[in-house]
N, C-alpha and C positions, 0 to 999 in steps of 0.2 A: 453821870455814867459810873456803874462801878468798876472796882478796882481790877477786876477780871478782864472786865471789857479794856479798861485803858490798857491792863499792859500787852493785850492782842494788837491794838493801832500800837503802838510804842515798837512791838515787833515787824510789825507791817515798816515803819519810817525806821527802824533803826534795825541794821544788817547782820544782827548775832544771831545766823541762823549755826540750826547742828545738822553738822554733817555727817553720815556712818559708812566708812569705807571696808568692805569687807574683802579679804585675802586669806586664804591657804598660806599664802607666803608673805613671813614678818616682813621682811627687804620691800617686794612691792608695795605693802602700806607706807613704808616709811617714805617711798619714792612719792608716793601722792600728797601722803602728809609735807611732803619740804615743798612741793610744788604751792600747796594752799599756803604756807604760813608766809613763805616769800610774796606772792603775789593778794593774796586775801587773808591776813591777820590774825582780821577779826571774827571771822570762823571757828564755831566751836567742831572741836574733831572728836569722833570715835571709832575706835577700832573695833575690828571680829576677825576670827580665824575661822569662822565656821558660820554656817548658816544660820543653825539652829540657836545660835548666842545672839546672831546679826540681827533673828525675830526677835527674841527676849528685849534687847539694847532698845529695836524700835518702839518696843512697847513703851517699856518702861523710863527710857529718856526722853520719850517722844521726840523723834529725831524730825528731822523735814524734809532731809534728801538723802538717801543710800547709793553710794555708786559700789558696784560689787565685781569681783571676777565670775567668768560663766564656771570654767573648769578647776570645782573643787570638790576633794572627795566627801563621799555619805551624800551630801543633797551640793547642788550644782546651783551659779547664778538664778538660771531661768525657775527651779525649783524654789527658790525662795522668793523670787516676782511673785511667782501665784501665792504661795503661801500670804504675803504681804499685801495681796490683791483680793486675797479670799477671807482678811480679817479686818472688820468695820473699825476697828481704833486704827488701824493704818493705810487702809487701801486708797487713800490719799496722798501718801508718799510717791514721788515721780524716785525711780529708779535706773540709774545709767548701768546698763550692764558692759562691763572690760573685758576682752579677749585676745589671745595671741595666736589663738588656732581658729576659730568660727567665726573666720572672716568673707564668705562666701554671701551673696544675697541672698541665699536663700536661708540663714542663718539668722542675719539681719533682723529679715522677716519673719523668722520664730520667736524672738526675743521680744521685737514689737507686738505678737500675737497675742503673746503671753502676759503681756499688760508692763513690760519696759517703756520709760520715758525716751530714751534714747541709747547710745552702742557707742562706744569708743573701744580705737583697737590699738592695740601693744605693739612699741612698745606707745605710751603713750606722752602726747607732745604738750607741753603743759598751758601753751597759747589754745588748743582746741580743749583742753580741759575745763580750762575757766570761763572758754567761752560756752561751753554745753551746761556747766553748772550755772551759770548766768543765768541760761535759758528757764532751768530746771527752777529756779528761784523766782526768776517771776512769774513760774504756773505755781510754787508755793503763794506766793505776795496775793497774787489772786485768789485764791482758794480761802487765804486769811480774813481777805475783803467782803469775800460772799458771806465766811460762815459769821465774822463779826456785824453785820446789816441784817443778816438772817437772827443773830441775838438779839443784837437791838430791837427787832421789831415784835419778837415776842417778849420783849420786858414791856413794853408799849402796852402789847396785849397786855399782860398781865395788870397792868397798872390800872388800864380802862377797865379790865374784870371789878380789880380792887372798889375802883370808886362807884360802877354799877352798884355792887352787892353792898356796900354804903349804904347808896342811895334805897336800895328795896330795903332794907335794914331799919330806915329810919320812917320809910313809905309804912311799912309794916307797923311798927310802933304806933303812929299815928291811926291807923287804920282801925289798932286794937282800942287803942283808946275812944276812938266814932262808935264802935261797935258796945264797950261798957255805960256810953252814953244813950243808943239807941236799942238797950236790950231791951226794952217792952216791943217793939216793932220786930216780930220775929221774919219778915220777910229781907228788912235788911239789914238786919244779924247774920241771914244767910247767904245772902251775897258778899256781905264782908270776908265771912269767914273761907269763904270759895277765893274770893282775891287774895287775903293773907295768905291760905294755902298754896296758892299757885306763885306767889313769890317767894317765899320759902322754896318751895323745891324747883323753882329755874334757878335761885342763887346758889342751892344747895349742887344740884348736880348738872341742870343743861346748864349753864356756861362754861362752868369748868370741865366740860366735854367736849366742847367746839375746841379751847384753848391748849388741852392736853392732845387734840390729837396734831394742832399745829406745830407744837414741841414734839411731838414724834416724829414727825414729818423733818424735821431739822436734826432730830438726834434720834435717829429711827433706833438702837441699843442703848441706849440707855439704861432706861429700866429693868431688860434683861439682864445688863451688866452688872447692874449694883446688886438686884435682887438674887442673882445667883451666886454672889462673893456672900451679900448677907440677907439670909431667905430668912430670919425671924423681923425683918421690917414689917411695917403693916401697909396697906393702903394708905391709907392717913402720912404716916411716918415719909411713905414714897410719894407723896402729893409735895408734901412742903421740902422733902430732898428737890424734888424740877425746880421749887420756887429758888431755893437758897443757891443753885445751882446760877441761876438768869442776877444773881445778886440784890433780891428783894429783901427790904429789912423787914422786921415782925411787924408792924403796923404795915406794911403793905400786904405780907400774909398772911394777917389777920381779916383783910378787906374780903381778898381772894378766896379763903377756905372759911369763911363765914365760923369763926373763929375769935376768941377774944386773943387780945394782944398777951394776956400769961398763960393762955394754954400754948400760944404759940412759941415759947419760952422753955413751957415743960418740955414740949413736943421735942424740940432742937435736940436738950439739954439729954433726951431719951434717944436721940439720933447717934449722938456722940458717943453715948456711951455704947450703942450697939454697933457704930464702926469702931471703938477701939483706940479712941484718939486724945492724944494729950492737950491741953490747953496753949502748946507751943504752937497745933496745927489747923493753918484756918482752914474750913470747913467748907468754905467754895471751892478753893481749891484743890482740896482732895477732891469734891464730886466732879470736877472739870477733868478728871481723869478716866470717868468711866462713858 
């Protein structure tokens, strides 16, 4: 398994989840914050005064769970649900939204409308706190389960890709070789050459079209993600980003992009340099972000 994959189960079994609690008011974070640290530790915490920092934070720390106040000024709890509901790198976040005033059902059920996880109301009691955050945590724990099974099964793909396009790889070879031995018989010269050709191009492009659109289907932004941060990647470039991405080493995509093992070398070393990245930073891990 690679090293991506393990530390998603490690997160899964071990409870260092991040938490982002958003306030208008320093004093109410700090009340939530003493409430976790006494009762759950080992919770990573961050804080926001605003909404608009609340999205930044999720993005970029990739948080797990957001419990936030409804009423604050510029953009409001519920306004930042959707915002956070409406962006594919987080709309996976369960969101508790807090309140001291919109405590009515009918409230409730805007907040739930709105794509909130759940409602707690002010002030707030720190035994229903952690038991909502509980809750909120094993709809993360879940969600880790799906998408790490959902990985695993396309590195699977990919691997079977790998050892098909091998195997046509080495079919082919052989084939050419039948074909310079039966070159006075031009009728099955001609048939050879129709096989070679149609293995070649299912290695070349139908499988890695089945497979690519499997990976879409699990990481539907992706590709828009990376490509619009960096639009002078190529096709090629953005092929072996999904592979390095699933944690395949270059002899596996080399199998897969029908490929020698040093172009897939150059390729990377040409990847790196057009994200911009020092030899400090591993390179799954940055695409694990997009």
């Amino acid at each position: 398994m690679n090293p991506c994959m393990n530390d998603l189960f490690s997160k899964i079994m071990n409870p260092r989840f991040k938490i982002l609690i958003v306030d208008d008011l320093a004093d109410n974070i700090q009340v939530l914050m003493r409430h976790f640290e006494a009762l759950h530790p080992e919770y990573i915490l961050y804080q926001a005064t605003t909404a608009q920092s609340a999205f930044g934070l999720a993005l970029n720390a990739r948080v797990d769970i957001v419990i936030s106040d409804w009423e604050m000024p510029e953009m409001s709890g519920i306004e930042l649900v959707r915002m956070l509901k409406g962006a594919p790198l987080t709309c996976h976040i369960p969101v508790i939204i807090v309140s001291g005033v919109m405590l009515s059902a009918a409230d409730l059920q805007e907040a739930l409308t709105a794509g909130a996880y759940d409602y707690l109301r002010k002030p707030v009691d720190p035994v229903e706190l952690v038991a909502r955050t509980n809750s909120a945590v094993f709809c993360v724990k879940m969600h880790m389960k799906e998408l790490a099974a959902k990985n695993l099964e396309l590195s699977e793909k990919a691997l079977l890709l790998s050892r098909n396009n091998r195997f046509n790889s080495e079919l082919t070879q052989r084939l050419q070789q039948l074909e310079s031995i039966l070159q006075d018989h031009k009728e099955a010269v001609s048939a050879i050459r129709c096989m070679i050709d149609d293995l070649e191009g299912m290695s070349r492009e139908g499988n890695w079209g089945h497979f690519e659109t499997a990976f879409h289907n699990v990481h539907p932004e992706f590709s828009k993600n990376i490509t619009c941060r960096f639009p002078t990647l190529t096709p090629a470039e953005l092929r072996q980003c999904i592979l390095i991405r699933l944690g395949m080493n270059n002899k596996d995509m080399a199998g897969v992009l029908y490929q020698s093992t040093e172009s897939i070398k150059v390729t990377r070393s040409r990847i790196r340099r057009k994200l911009s990245l020092g030899n400090e930073t591993n390179l799954q891990s940055y695409l694990m972000m997009f």
